[in-house]
C-alpha positions in Angstrom: -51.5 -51.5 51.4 -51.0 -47.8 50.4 -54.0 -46.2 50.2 -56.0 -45.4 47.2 -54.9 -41.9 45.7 -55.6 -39.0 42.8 -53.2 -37.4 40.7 -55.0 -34.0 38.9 -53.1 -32.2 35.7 -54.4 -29.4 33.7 -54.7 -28.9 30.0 -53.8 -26.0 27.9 -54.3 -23.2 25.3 -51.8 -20.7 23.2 -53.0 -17.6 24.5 -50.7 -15.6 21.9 -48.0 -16.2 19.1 -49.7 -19.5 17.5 -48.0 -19.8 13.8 -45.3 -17.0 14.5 -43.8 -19.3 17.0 -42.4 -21.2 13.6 -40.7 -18.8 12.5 -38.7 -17.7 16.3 -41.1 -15.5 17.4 -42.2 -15.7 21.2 -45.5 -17.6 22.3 -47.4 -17.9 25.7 -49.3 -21.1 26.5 -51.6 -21.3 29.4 -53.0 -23.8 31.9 -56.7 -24.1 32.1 -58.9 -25.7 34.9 -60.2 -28.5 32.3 -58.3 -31.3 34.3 -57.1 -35.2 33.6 -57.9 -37.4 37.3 -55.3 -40.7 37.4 -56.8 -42.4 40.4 -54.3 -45.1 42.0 -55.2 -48.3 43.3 -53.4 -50.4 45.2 -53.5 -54.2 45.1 -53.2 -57.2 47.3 -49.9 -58.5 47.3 -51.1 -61.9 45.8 -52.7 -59.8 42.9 -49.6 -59.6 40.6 -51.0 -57.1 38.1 -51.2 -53.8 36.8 -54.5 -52.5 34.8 -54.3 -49.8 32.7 -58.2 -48.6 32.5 -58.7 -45.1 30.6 -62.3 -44.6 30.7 -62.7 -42.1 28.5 -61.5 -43.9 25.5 -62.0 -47.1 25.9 -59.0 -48.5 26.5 -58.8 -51.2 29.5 -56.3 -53.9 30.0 -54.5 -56.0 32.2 -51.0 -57.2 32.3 -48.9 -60.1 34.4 -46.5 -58.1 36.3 -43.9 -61.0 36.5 -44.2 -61.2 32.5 -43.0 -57.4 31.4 -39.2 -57.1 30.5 -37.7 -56.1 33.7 -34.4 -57.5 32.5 -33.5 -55.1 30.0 -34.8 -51.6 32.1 -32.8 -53.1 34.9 -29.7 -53.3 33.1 -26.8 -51.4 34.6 -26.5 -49.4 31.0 -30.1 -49.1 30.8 -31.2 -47.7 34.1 -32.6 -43.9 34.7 -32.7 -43.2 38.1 -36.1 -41.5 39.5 -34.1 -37.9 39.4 -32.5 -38.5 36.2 -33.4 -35.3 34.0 -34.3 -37.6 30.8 -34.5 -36.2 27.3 -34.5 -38.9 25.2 -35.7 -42.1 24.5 -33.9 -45.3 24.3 -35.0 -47.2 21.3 -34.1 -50.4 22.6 -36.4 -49.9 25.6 -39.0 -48.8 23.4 -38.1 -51.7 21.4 -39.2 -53.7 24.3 -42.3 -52.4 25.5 -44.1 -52.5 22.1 -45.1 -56.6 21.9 -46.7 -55.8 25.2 -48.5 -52.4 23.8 -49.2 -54.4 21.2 -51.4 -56.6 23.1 -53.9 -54.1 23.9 -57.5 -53.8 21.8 -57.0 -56.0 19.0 -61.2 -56.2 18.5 -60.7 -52.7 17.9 -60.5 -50.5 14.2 -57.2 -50.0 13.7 -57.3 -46.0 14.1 -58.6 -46.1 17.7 -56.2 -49.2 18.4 -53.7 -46.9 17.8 -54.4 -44.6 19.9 -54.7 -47.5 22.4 -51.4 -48.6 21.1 -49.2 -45.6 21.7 -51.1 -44.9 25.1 -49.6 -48.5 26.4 -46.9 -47.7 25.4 -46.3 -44.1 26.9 -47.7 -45.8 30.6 -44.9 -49.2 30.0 -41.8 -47.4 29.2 -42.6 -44.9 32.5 -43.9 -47.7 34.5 -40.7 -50.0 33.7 -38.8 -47.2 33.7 -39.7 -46.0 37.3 -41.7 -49.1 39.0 -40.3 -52.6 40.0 -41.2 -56.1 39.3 -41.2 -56.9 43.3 -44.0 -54.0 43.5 -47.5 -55.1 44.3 -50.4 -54.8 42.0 -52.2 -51.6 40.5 -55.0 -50.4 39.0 -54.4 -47.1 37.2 -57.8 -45.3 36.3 -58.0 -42.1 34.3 -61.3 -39.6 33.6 -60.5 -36.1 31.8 -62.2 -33.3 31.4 -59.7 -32.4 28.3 -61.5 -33.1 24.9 -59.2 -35.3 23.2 -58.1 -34.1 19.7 -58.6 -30.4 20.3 -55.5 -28.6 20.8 -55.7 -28.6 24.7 -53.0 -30.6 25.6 -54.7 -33.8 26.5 -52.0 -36.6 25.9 -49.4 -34.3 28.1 -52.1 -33.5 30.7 -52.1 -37.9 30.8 -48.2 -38.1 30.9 -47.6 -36.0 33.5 -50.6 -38.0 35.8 -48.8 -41.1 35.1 -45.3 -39.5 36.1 -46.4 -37.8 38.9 -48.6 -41.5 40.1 -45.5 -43.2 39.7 -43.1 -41.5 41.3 -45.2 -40.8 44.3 -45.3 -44.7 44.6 -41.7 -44.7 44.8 -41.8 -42.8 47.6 -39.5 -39.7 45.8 -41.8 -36.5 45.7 -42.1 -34.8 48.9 -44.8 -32.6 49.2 -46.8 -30.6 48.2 -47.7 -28.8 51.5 -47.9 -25.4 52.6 -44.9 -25.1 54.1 -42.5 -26.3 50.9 -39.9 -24.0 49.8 -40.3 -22.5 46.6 -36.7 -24.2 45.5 -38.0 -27.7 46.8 -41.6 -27.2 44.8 -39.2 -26.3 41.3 -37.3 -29.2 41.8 -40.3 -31.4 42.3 -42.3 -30.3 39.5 -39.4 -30.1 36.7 -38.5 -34.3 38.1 -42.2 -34.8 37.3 -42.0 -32.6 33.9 -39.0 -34.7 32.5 -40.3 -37.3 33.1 -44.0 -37.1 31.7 -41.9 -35.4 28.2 -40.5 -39.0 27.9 -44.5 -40.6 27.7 -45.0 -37.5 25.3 -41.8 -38.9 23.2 -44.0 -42.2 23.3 -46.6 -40.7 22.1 -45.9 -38.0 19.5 -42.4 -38.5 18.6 -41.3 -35.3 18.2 -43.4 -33.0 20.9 -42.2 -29.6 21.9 -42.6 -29.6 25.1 -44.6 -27.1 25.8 -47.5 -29.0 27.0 -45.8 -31.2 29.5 -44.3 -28.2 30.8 -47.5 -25.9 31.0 -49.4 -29.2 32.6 -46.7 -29.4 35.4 -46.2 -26.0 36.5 -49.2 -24.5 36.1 -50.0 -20.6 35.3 -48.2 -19.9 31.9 -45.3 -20.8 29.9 -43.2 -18.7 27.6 -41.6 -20.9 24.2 -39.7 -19.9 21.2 -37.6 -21.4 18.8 -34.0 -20.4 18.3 -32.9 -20.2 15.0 -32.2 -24.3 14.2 -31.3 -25.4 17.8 -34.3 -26.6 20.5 -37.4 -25.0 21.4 -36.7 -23.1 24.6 -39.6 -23.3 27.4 -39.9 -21.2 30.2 -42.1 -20.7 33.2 -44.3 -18.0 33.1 -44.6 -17.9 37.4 -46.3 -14.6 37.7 -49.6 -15.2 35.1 -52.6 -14.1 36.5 -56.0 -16.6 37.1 -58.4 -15.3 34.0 -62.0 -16.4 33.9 -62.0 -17.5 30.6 -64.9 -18.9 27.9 -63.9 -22.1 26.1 -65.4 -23.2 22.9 -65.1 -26.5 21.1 -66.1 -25.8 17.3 -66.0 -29.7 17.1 -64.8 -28.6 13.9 -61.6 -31.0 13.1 -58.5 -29.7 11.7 -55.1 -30.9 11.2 -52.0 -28.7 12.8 -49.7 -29.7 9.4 -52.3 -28.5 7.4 -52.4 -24.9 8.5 -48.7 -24.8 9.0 -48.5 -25.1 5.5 -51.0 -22.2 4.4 -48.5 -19.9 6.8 -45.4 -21.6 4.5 -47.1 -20.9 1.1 -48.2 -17.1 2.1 -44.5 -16.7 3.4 -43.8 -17.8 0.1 -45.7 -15.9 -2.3 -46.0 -13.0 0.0 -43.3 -12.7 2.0 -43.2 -8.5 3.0 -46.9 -8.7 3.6 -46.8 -12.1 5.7 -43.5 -11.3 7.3 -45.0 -8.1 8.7 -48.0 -10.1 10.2 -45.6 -12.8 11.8 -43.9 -9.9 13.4 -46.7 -8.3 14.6 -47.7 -11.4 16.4 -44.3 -11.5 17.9 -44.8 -8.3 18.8 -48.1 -8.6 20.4 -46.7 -11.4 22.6 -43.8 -8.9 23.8 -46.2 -6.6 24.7 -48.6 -9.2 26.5 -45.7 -10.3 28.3 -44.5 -6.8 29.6 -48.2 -6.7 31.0 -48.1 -9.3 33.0 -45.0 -8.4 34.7 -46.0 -4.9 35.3 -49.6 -4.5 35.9 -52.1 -5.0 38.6 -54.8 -8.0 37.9 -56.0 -8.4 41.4 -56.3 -5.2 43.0 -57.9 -1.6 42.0 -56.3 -1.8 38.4 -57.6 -5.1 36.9 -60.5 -3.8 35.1 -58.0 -1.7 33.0 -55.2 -4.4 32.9 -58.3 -7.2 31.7 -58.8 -4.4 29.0 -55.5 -4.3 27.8 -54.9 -8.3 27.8 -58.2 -8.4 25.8 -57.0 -5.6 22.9 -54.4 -7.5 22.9 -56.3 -11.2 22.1 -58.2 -9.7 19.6 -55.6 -8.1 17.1 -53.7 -11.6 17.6 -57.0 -13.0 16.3 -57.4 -10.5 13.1 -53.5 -11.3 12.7 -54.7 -14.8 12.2 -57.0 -14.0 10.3 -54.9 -12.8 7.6 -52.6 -15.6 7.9 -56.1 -17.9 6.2 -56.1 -19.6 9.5 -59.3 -19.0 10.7 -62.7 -20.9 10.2 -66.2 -20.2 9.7 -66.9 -22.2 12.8 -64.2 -19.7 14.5 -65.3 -16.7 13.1 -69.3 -17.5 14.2 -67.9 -18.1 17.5 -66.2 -14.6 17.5 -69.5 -12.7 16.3 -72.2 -13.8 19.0 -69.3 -12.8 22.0 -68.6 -9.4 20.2 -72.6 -8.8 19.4 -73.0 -9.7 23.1 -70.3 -7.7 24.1 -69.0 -10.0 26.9 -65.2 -10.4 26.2 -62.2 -10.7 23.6 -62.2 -13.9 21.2 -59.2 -15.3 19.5 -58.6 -18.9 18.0 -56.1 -21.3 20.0 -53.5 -23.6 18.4 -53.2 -24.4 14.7 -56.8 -23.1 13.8 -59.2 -24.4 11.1 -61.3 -25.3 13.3 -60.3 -26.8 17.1 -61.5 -24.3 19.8 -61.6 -20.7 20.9 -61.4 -18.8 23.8 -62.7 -16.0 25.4 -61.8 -13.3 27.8 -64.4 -12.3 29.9 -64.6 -8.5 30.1 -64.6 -7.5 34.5 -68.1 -6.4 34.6 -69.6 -9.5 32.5 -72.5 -11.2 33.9 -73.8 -14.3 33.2 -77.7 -12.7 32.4 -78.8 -14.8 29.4 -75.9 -17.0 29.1 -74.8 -20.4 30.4 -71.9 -20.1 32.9 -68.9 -21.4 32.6 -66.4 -22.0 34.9 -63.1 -22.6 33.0 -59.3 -20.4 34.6 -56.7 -19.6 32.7 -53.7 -19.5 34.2 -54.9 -23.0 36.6 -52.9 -24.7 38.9 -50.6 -27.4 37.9 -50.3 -31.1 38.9 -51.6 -31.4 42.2 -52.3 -34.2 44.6 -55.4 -35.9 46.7 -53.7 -38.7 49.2 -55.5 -40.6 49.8 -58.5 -40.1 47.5 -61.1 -39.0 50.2 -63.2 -35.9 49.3 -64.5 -33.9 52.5 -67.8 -33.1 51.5 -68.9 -30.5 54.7 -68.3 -27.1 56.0 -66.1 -28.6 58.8 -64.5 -31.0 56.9 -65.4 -34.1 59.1 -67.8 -35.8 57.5 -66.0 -37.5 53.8 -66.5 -39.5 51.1 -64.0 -42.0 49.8 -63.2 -41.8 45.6 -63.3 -45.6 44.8 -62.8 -47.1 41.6 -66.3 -47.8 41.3 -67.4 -44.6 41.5 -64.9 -42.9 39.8 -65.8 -45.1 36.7 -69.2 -44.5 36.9 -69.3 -40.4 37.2 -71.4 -39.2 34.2 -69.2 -37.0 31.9 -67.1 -34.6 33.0 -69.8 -33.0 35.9 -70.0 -35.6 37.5 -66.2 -36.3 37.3 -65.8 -32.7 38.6 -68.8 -33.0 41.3 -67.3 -36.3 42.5 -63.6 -35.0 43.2 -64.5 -32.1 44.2 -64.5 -29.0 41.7 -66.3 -26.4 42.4 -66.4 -26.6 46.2 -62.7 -25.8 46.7 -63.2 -24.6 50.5 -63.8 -28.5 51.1 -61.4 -29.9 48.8 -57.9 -31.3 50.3 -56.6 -31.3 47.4 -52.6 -29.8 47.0 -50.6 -28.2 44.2 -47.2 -28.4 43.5 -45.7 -24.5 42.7 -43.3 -22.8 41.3 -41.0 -20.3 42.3 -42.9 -16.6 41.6 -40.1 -15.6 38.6 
């Protein structure tokens, strides 16, 4: 039997260019150290079965291996091969998957059955699509960190776990260790991208990509639209680690709703609003140029920190002024400039959801709770097996079961139990990208 493993992915925030990105200008999304953990478990080969348990939400269930449409995924027309760079679904694949997503949580209301729904269905098509029916059973476990619902990239944070689970099964990632070449690590983490943007096509529909893509690599990606053609999404390799203060207004807001208070401004005001919209963009261009040239880990981060920060606030008044703010927001933006402890901007679609922070250098934690939340985090990285060396020395270890991973209290004890927090211990490893 393989052993018992842990697959970690990050979720994410718009650091700049939220709203303006409609209308082509550039945007920045980040990775942030809030994490999803897909711990694998391995069967006996007379237990023909694969479970589907994400804690968090509820959502646990159990199918017969031998009974899930293998035909049709095996199909000579229908097969993607693990390195396949998919972009698309096929709807007669999808077609077939959904009776058995169906299945899932029928004692359930029907809005969080849904959600049940179309997470079955994301895990199906990817484990069809990439496992086989002569496989042995699985349990599949998930805890997050991620709040669902706010903007932070949650559902991609879950698709890349399940791509990355899956095709380390199949024995087709190699890595990550020390050692990898940068071109290796690239090609690794774009097969595990493509393929977790296919459960994000399960789940959304339509998704951008942006969040599969910021979950995968790690650090930062760039993304703008061109004209009518796709949204382009590029690494952002050389984004610098940022403590950073999250904020969860608990506020809830809907994404089409604000897009359409930017559309009807642009409408009756379209010099005004058209000058704000650029000056987003332009804010973007200039945070971009910063990263690239200055110095956030020697003698010159203080300054550099400075600048970034100037730069998160006017994106935040710019938002402002676009109506896309909140009270909730705006409170939030008050008590960090009265303490004088960082720079505050709302992330996402705004009217409500969360904002961040950026910690000024010399900010101490006198007075305030601590938190311990990077931006600009790793990206999908890997514990084989699931063993967490708990001393100085690394000898003495603890084994992540499914027991105890179910039964961690919130996300502390998620984070204690795997092993944030005490990193000289950890053995956990990160895919990376090529420094661009």
């Amino acid at each position: 039997m393989a052993p018992t493993f842990m697959v970690s992915v990050p979720g994410k925030v718009i650091v700049f260019g939220e709203h303006a990105a409609v209308y082509g200008k550039p945007a920045i999304a980040a990775a942030i150290s809030l994490r999803s953990y897909l711990l694998v478990t391995t069967l006996s080969k007379s237990q023909r079965t694969v479970t589907l348990n994400f804690r968090d939400i509820g959502l646990d269930h159990t199918w017969k291996i031998n009974t899930l449409p293998w035909d049709i995924f095996r199909k000579p027309s229908k097969k993607r091969f693990y390195y396949s760079y998919v972009d698309s679904l096929d709807p007669e694949l999808l077609d077939a998957v959904i009776p058995y997503a169906e299945a899932v949580s029928k004692d359930l209301p029907e809005k969080r059955r849904k959600m049940h729904v179309r997470s079955a269905t994301a895990f199906l098509y990817l484990f069809l699509s990439l496992g086989s029916p002569e496989s042995p059973g699985f349990i599949y476990t998930l805890r997050s960190t991620i709040p669902v619902g706010a903007g932070l990239g949650s559902s991609a944070s879950v698709c890349v776990c399940l791509s990355a689970a899956l095709l380390l099964q199949i024995r087709t990632l190699s890595g990550p260790h020390p050692d990898q070449l940068p071109e290796e690590g690239e090609v690794q983490i774009e097969r595990i991208n493509r393929w977790a943007f296919v459960g994000e096509l399960c789940l959304h529909g339509d998704p951008s990509g942006v969040d599969n893509t910021v979950s995968a690599g790690g650090k930062a990606a760039i993304f703008q639209r061109n004209g009518s053609g796709p949204l382009s999404v590029t690494p952002l390799t050389k984004f610098p680690k940022l403590p950073l203060l999250l904020v969860d207004t608990r506020q809830p807001r809907s994404t089409v709703t604000q897009v359409e208070t930017v559309k009807s401004l642009n409408a009756s005001h379209p010099i005004v609003a058209g000058t704000i919209l650029d000056g987003i963009g332009q804010i973007t261009a200039s945070a971009l140029k910063l990263i690239a040239s200055a110095d956030f880990d020697g003698d010159g981060a203080p300054e550099a920190v400075e600048r970034l920060g100037t730069l998160i606030g006017i994106n935040h008044g710019f938002l402002v002024s676009l109506g896309v703010s909140h009270p909730r927001l705006e409170r939030i933006r008050e008590l960090v400039d009265y303490a004088d402890i960082g720079w505050t901007k709302l992330t996402g679609a705004g009217g409500g959801g969360c904002a961040i922070t950026l910690f000024r250098p010399d900010f101490t934690a006198e007075g305030f709770q601590k938190y311990d939340t990077i931006l600009g985090a790793d990206g999908v990285g890997v514990l084989w097996p699931a063993i967490f060396r708990s001393s100085i020395d690394g000898e003495a270890s603890e084994e992540i079961d499914k027991e105890k991973f179910e039964n961690a209290v919130g996300a502390q004890g998620t984070e204690h139990l795997v092993g944030v927090g005490a990193q000289e211990n950890r053995a956990w490893k990160f895919w990376t990208r090529a420094v661009i």
